[in-house]
LOVEXFI-161829 format. One line per field, with one value per residue (C-alpha): residue number from 1; residue in one letter; x, z, y. Coordinates in Angstrom, 1 decimal, padded with zeros to 4 digits, m for minus. Layout:
<pts>
lummi: NUM;...;
tormi: a;...;
px: X;...;
pz: Z;...;
py: Y;...;
</pts>
This chain:
<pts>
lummi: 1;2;3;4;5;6;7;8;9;10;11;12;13;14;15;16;17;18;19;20;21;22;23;24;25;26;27;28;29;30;31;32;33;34;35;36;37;38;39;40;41;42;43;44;45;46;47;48;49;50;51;52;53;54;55;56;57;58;59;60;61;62;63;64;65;66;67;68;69;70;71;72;73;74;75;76;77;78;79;80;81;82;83;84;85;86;87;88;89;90;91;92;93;94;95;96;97;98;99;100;101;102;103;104;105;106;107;108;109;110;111;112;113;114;115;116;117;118;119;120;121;122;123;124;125;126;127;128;129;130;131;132;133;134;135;136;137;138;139;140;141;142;143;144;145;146;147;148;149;150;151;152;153;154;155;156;157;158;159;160;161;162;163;164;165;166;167;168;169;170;171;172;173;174;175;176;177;178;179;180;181;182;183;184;185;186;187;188;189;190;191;192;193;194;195;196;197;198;199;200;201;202;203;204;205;206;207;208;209;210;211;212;213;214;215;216;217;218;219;220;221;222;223;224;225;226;227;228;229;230;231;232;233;234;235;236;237;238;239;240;241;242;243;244;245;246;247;248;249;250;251;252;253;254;255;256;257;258;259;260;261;262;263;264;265;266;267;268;269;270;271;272;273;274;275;276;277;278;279;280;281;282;283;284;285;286;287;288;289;290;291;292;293;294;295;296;297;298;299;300;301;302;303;304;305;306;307;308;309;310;311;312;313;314;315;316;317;318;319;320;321;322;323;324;325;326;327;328;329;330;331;332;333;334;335;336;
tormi: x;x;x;x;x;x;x;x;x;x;x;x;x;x;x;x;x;x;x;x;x;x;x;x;x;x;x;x;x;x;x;x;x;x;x;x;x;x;x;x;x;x;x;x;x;x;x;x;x;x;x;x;x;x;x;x;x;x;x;x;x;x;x;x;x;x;x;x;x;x;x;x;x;x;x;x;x;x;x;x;x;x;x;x;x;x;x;x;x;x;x;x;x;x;x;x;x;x;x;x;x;x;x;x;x;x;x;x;x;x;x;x;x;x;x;x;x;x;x;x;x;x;x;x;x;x;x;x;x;x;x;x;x;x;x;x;x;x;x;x;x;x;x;x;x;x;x;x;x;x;x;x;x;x;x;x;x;x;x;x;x;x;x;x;x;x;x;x;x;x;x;x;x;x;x;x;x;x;x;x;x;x;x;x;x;x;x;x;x;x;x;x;x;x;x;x;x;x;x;x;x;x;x;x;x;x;x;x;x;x;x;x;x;x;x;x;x;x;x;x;x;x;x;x;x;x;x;x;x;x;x;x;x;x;x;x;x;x;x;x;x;x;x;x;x;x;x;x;x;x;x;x;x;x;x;x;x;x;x;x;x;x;x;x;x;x;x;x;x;x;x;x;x;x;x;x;x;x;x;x;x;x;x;x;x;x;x;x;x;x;x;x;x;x;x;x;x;x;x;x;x;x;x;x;x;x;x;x;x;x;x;x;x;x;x;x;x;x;x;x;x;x;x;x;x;x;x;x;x;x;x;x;x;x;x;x;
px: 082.0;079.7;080.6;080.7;081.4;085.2;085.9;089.1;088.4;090.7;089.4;087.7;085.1;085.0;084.9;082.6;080.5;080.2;079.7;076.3;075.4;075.6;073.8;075.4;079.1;082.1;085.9;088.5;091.9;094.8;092.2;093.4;090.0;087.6;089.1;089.2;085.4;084.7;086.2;084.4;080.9;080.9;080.1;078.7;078.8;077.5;080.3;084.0;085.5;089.1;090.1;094.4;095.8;093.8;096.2;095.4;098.5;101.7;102.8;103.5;104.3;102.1;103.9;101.8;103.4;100.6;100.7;098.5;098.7;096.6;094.1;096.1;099.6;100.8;101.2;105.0;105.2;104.1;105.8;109.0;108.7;111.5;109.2;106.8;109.0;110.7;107.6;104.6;106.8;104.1;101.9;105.1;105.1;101.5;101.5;104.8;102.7;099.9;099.8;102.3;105.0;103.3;099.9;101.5;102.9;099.0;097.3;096.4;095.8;092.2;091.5;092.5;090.2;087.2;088.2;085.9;086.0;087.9;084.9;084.5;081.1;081.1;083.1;081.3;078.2;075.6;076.4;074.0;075.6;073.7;076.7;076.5;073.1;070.9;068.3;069.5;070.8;074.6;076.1;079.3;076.9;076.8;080.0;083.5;083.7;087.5;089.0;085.7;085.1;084.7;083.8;081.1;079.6;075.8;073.4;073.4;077.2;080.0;082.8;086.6;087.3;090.8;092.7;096.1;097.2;093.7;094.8;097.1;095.1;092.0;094.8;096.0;092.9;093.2;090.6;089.1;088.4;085.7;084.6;081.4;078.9;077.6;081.2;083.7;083.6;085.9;084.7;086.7;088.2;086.4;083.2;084.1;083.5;079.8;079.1;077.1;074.0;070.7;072.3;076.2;076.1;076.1;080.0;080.9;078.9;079.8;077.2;078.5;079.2;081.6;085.3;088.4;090.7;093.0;093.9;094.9;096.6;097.3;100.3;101.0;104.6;105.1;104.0;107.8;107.7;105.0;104.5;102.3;102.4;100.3;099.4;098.4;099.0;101.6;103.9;103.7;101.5;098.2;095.5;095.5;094.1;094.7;096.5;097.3;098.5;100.0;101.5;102.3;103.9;105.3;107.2;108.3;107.3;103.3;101.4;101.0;099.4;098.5;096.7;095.3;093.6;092.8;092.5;091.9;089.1;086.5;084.0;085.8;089.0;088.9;089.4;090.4;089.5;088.4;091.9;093.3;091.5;092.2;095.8;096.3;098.2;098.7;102.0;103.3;103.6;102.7;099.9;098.4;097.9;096.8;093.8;093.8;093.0;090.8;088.7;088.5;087.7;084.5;082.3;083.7;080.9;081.9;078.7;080.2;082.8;085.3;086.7;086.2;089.9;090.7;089.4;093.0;095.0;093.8;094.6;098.0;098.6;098.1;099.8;102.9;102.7;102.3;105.0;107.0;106.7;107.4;110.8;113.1;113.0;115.7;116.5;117.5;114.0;111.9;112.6;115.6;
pz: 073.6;071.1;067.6;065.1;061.1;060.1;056.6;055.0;052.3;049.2;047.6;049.8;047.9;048.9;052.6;052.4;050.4;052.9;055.8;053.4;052.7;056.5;059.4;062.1;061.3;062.0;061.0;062.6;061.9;064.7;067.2;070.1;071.3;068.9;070.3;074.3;073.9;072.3;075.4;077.9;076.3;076.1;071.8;069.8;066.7;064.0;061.6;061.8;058.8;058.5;056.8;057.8;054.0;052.3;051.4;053.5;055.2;054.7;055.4;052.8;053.2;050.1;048.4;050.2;053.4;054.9;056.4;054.9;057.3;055.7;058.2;058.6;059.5;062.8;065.7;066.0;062.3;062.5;065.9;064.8;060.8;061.1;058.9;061.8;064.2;062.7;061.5;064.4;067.2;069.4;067.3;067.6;071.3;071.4;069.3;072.2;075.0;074.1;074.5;075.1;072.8;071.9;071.7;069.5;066.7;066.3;066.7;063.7;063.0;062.4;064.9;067.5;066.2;066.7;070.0;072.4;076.0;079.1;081.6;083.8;083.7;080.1;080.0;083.1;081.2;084.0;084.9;083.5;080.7;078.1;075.7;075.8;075.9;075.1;078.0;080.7;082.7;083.7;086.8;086.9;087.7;091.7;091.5;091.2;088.3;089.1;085.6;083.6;082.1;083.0;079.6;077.1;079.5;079.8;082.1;080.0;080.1;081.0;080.1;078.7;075.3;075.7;072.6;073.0;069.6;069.4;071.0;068.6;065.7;066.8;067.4;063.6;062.2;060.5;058.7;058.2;054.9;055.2;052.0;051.7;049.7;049.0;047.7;049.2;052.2;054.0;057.8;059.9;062.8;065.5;064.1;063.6;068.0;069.0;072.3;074.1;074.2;074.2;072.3;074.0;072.2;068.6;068.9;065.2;062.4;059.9;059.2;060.1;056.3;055.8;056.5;057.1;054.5;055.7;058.2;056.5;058.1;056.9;056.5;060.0;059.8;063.6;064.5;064.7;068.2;070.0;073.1;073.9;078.2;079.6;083.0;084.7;087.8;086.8;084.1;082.6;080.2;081.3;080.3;080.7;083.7;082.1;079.1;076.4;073.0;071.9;068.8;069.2;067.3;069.1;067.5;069.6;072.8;071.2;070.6;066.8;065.7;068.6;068.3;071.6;072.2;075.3;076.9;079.8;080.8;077.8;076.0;072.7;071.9;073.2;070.9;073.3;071.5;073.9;075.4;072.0;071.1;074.3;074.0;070.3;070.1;073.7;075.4;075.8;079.7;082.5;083.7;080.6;079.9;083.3;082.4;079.1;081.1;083.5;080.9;078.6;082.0;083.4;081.3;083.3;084.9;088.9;089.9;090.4;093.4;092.3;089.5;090.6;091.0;087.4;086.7;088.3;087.4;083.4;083.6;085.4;082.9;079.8;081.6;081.6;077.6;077.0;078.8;077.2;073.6;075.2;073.7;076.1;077.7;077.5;080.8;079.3;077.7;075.2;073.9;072.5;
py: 051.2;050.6;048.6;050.9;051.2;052.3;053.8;054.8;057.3;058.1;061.5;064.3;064.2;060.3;061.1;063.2;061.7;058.8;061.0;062.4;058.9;057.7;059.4;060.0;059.6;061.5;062.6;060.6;062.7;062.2;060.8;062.3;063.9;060.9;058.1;059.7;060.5;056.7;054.9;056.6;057.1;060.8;060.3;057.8;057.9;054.8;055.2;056.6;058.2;058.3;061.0;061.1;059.8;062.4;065.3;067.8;068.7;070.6;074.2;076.8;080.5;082.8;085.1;088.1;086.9;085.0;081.5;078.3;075.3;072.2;070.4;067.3;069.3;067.8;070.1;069.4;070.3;073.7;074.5;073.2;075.0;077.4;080.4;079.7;080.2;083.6;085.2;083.8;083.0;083.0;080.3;078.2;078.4;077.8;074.5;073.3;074.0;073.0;068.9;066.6;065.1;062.1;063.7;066.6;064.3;062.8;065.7;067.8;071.0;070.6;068.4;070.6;073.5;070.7;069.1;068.8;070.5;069.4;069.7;066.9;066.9;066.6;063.7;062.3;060.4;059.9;063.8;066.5;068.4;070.4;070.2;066.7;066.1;069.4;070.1;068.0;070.2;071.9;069.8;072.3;074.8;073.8;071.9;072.3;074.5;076.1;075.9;077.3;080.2;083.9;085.3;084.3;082.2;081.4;079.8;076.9;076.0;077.9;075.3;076.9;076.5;074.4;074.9;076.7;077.7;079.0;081.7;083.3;082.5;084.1;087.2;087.0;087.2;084.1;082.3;078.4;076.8;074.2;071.9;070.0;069.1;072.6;073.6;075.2;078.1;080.1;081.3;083.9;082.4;084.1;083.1;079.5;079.5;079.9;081.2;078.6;080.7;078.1;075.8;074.8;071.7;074.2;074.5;075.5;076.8;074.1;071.0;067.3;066.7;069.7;069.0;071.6;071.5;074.5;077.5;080.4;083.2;086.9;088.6;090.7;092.0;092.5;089.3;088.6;090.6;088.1;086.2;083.2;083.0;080.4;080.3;076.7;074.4;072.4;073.3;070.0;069.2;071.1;073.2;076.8;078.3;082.0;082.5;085.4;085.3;088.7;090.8;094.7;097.1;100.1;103.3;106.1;104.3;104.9;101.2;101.3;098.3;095.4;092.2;090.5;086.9;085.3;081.5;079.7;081.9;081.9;079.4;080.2;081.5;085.5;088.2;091.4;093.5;096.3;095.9;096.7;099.7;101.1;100.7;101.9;105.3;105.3;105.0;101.2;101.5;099.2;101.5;101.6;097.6;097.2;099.5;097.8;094.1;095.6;097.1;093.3;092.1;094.3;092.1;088.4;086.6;086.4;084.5;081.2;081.1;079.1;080.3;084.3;084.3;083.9;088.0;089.0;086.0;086.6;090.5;090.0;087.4;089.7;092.7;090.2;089.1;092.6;093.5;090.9;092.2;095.7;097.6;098.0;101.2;104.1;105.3;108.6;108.7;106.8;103.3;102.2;
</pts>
């Protein structure tokens, strides 16, 4: 590892200030992703900002109903908030699945949005990766590429997004508050992923001297009746192979309202959102979200062998949440 400069900021306006005044520096919040890709070589940076006394963290419910989470909040403090568990049970569940026990009492909120992708080949330095290094090439392409994605993929990387709690946040609609130099901004949350397109190593819209100060998250009523299932090898700490993050509201036995995100299978969190429109105002049956999945998953890229298995395995999974969140059924006709 490289030597490299270490600063411990006061003010935000401090930290970033120092970031402006110092190419080629970044944020250094928990460090469970930073410190990983410092070791092995996979970043380099000249200077480290430390950003974790700033006060950034906490968790407050608004008075409208919504959720704001600061960027410093812990993992295990939001999955273990008891509002958080009533009202977004399956962002709680999430945040407990989604890392270890020691790595979820570093790991912040803001970090996780920014950490970096689990693809060996990425973290392999004398491999090819245009993520890493822009132009040189994609090594997963012809090797083993088992746990990348199906959906937003393109010929220039096709590497999963890995954040779990992710998942239900691209489902609620919530939204990312950034603050830099140029002021303050706030950027919907399924814009804050960019597709890998030309430029996979592009991974956020925000510039190197704008920092995340919160994740805000809108009032949805029947989040109360949601399911996080994760799919992996092991169920020990691991990342997803499939996964889905869901939130439905069903009257009558009809789907009234239904919120749908994806992992495991994508190169940014997945927004279904052609499962949900076919589902809404029909009947909440099996048959119906098995169409639902099939349909999010016409557009999955099946060119690379290994990971073709993961079209079936991601609409099963959904079918499953879906089916979780499901009212039970009246056998003598309509849900009870």
């Amino acid at each position: 590892m490289k030597p490299l400069a270490y600063a411990r900021p006061t003010s935000l306006e401090q930290a970033v200030s120092t970031v402006t005044s110092r190419p080629d520096t970044v944020f250094l919040a928990g460090g469970t992703t930073l410190v990983d890709m410092l070791r092995i070589g996979a970043m380099e940076p000249a200077n480290v900002v430390d950003i974790t006394w700033l006060p950034l963290g906490g968790i407050e419910h608004t008075a409208a109903g919504g959720l704001r989470i600061g960027a410093l909040a812990k993992m295990s403090e939001v999955a273990a908030e008891a509002g958080v568990r009533e009202r977004y049970p399956f962002l709680s569940v999430a945040l407990w699945k989604g890392a270890s026990a020691q790595l979820r009492n570093m790991a912040t909120m803001g970090g996780n949005l920014m950490q970096k992708v689990r693809c060996a080949y990425f973290r392999e330095t004398e491999r090819a990766c245009n993520k890493r290094d822009p132009g040189a090439g994609c090594a997963a392409m012809d090797g083993i590429h088992r746990g990348h994605a199906i959906l937003g993929t393109s010929p220039m990387c096709f590497a999963t997004h890995p954040s779990d709690v992710a998942i239900p946040l691209v489902a609620l609609d919530a939204t990312v508050t950034v603050w830099g130099p140029r002021g303050e901004r706030t950027i919907d949350f399924d814009d804050f992923f960019l597709l890998p397109g030309t430029t996979p190593h592009l991974e956020h819209p925000i510039a190197a001297d704008e920092l995340i100060t919160r994740i805000d998250v809108p009032p949805l009523p029947f989040a109360r009746n949601s399911h996080y299932l994760k799919v992996r090898d092991r169920e020990s700490y691991e990342f997803a192979l499939t996964s889905a993050a869901v939130a439905m509201n069903v009257a009558d036995g009809t789907v009234v309202d239904v919120r749908i995100g994806l992992g495991g299978i994508a190169t940014k969190p997945w927004r279904a959102r052609t499962a949900e429109s076919l589902l809404l105002g029909k009947s909440a049956t099996p048959a119906n979200f098995a169409k639902a999945a099939a349909a999010e998953l016409e557009a999955a890229d099946t060119s690379h062998p290994m990971n073709v298995f993961k079209v079936e395995l991601a609409q099963r999974t959904l079918v499953r949440a879906l089916e979780a969140v499901r009212p039970p059924v009246n056998p003598l006709g309509g849900a009870r």
